[in-house]
N, CA, C and O of each residue as an XYZ file, in Angstrom:
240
protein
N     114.988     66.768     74.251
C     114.653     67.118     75.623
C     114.223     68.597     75.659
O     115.015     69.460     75.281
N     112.813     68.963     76.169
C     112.555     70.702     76.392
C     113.293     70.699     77.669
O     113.596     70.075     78.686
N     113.438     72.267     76.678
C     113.854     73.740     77.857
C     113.640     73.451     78.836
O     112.652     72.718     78.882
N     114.383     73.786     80.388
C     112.793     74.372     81.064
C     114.100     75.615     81.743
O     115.279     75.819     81.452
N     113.268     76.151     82.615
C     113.812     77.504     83.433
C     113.320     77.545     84.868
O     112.423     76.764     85.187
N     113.774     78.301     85.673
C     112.892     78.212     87.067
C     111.319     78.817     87.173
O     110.964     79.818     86.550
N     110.615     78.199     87.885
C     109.345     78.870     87.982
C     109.452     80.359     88.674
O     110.415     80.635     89.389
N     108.489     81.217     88.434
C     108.780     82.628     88.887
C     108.390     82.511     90.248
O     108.822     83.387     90.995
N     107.644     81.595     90.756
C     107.114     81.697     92.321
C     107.765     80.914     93.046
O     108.090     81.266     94.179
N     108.233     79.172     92.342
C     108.856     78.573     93.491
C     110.304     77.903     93.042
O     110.928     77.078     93.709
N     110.712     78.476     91.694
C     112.170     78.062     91.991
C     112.392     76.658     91.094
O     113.518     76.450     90.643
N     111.239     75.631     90.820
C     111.307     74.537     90.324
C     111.464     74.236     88.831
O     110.492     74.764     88.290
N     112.152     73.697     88.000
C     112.164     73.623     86.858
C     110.877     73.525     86.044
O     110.079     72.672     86.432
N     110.588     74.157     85.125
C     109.355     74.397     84.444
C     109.502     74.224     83.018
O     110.573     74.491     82.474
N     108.757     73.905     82.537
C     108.223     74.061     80.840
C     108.170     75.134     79.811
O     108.875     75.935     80.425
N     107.997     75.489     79.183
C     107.478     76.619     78.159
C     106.266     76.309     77.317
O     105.177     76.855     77.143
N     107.117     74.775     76.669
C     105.951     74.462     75.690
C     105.185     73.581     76.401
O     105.629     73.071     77.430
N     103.570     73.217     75.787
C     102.888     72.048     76.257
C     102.468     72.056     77.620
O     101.959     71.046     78.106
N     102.739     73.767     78.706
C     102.647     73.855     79.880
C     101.577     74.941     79.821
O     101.947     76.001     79.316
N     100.083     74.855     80.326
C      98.728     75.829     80.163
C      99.235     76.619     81.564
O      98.279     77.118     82.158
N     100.304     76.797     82.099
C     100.201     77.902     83.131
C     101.843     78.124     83.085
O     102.522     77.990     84.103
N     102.320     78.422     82.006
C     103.242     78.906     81.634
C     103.379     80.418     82.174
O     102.314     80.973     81.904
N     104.156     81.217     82.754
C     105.526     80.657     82.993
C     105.835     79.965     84.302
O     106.946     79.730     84.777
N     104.662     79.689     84.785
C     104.591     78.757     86.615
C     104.887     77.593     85.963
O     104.734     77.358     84.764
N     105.342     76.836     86.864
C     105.394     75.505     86.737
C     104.258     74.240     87.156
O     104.406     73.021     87.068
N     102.973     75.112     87.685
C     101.593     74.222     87.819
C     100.322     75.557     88.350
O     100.529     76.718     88.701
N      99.145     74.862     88.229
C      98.057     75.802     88.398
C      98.446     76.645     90.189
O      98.171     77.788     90.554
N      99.042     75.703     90.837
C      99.522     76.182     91.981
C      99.744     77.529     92.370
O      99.145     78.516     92.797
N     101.200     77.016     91.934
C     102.144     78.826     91.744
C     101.357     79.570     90.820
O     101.377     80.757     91.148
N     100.526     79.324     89.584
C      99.921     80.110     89.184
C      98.822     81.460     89.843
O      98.677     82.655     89.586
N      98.281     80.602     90.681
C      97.171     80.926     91.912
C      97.691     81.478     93.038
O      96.946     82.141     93.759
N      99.244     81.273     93.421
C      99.656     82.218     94.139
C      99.853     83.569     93.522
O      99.397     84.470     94.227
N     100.287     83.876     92.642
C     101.088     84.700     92.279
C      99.706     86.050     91.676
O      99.810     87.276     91.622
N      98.477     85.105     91.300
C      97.847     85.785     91.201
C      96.930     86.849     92.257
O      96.500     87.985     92.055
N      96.814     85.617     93.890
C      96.529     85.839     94.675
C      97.484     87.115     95.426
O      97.091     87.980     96.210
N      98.838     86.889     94.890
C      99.738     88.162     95.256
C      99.223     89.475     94.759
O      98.594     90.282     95.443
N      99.651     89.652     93.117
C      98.944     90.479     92.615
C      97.635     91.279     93.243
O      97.546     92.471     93.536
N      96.707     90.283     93.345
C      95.315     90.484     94.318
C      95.217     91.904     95.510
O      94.569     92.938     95.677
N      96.302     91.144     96.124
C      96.597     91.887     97.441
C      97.623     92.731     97.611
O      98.338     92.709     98.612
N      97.805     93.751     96.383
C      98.780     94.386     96.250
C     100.341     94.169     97.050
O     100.868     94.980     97.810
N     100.781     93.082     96.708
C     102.006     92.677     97.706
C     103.051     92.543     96.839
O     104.102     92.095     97.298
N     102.976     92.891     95.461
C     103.740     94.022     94.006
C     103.536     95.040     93.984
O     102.435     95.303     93.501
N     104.360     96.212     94.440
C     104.555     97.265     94.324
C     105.360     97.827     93.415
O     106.436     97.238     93.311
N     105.204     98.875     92.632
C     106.478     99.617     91.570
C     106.519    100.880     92.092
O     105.525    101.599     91.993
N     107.822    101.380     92.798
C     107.986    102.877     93.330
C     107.328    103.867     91.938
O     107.086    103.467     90.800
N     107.190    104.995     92.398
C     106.961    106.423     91.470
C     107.732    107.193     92.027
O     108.301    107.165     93.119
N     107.711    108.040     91.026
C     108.472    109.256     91.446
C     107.365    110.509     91.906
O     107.813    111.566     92.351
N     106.030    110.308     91.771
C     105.509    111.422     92.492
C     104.576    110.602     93.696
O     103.348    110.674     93.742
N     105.242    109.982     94.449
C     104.737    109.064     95.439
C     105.116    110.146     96.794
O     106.081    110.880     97.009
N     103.309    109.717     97.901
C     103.237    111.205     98.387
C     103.974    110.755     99.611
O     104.142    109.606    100.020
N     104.391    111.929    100.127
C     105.841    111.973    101.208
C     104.842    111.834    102.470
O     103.636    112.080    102.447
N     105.440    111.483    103.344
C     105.035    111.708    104.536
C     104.926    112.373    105.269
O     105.945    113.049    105.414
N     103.791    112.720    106.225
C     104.108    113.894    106.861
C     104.973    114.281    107.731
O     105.279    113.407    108.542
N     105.536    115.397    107.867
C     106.597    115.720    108.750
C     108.175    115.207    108.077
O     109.253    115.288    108.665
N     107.947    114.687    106.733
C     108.831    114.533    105.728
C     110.591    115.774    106.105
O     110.442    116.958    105.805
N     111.629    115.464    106.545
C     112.969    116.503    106.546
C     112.838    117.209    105.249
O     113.256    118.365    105.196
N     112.184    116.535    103.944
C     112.749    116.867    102.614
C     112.262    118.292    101.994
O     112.644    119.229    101.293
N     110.840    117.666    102.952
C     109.489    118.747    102.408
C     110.020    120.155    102.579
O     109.931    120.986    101.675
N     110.674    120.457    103.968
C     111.371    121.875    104.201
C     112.385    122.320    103.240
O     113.096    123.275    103.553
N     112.528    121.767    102.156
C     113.931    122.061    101.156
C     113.808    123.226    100.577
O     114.690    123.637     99.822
């Protein structure tokens, strides 16, 4: 019996091997996730990410 694990978009048990949209569990979630990506709706904070204006901090 294969592996499987949850899909990264909807939670459903998925494949590894023998699956062409690995690690999704169908072209579906694949196409969301890319469509996410797309529309910047993944963000990763920085640390020189610019403050806002009128920022309390900026006066330090």
């Amino acid at each position: 019996m294969p592996r499987t694990f949850p899909c990264p978009r909807c939670g459903q048990p998925s494949q590894w091997e023998n699956n062409p949209f690995r690690p999704f569990c169908s072209e579906r979630c694949k196409m969301i996730d890319l469509g996410a990506w797309a529309n910047e709706e993944y963000k990763l904070p920085t640390q020189d990410a610019p403050t806002a204006a009128g920022d309390p901090s900026e006066n330090e």
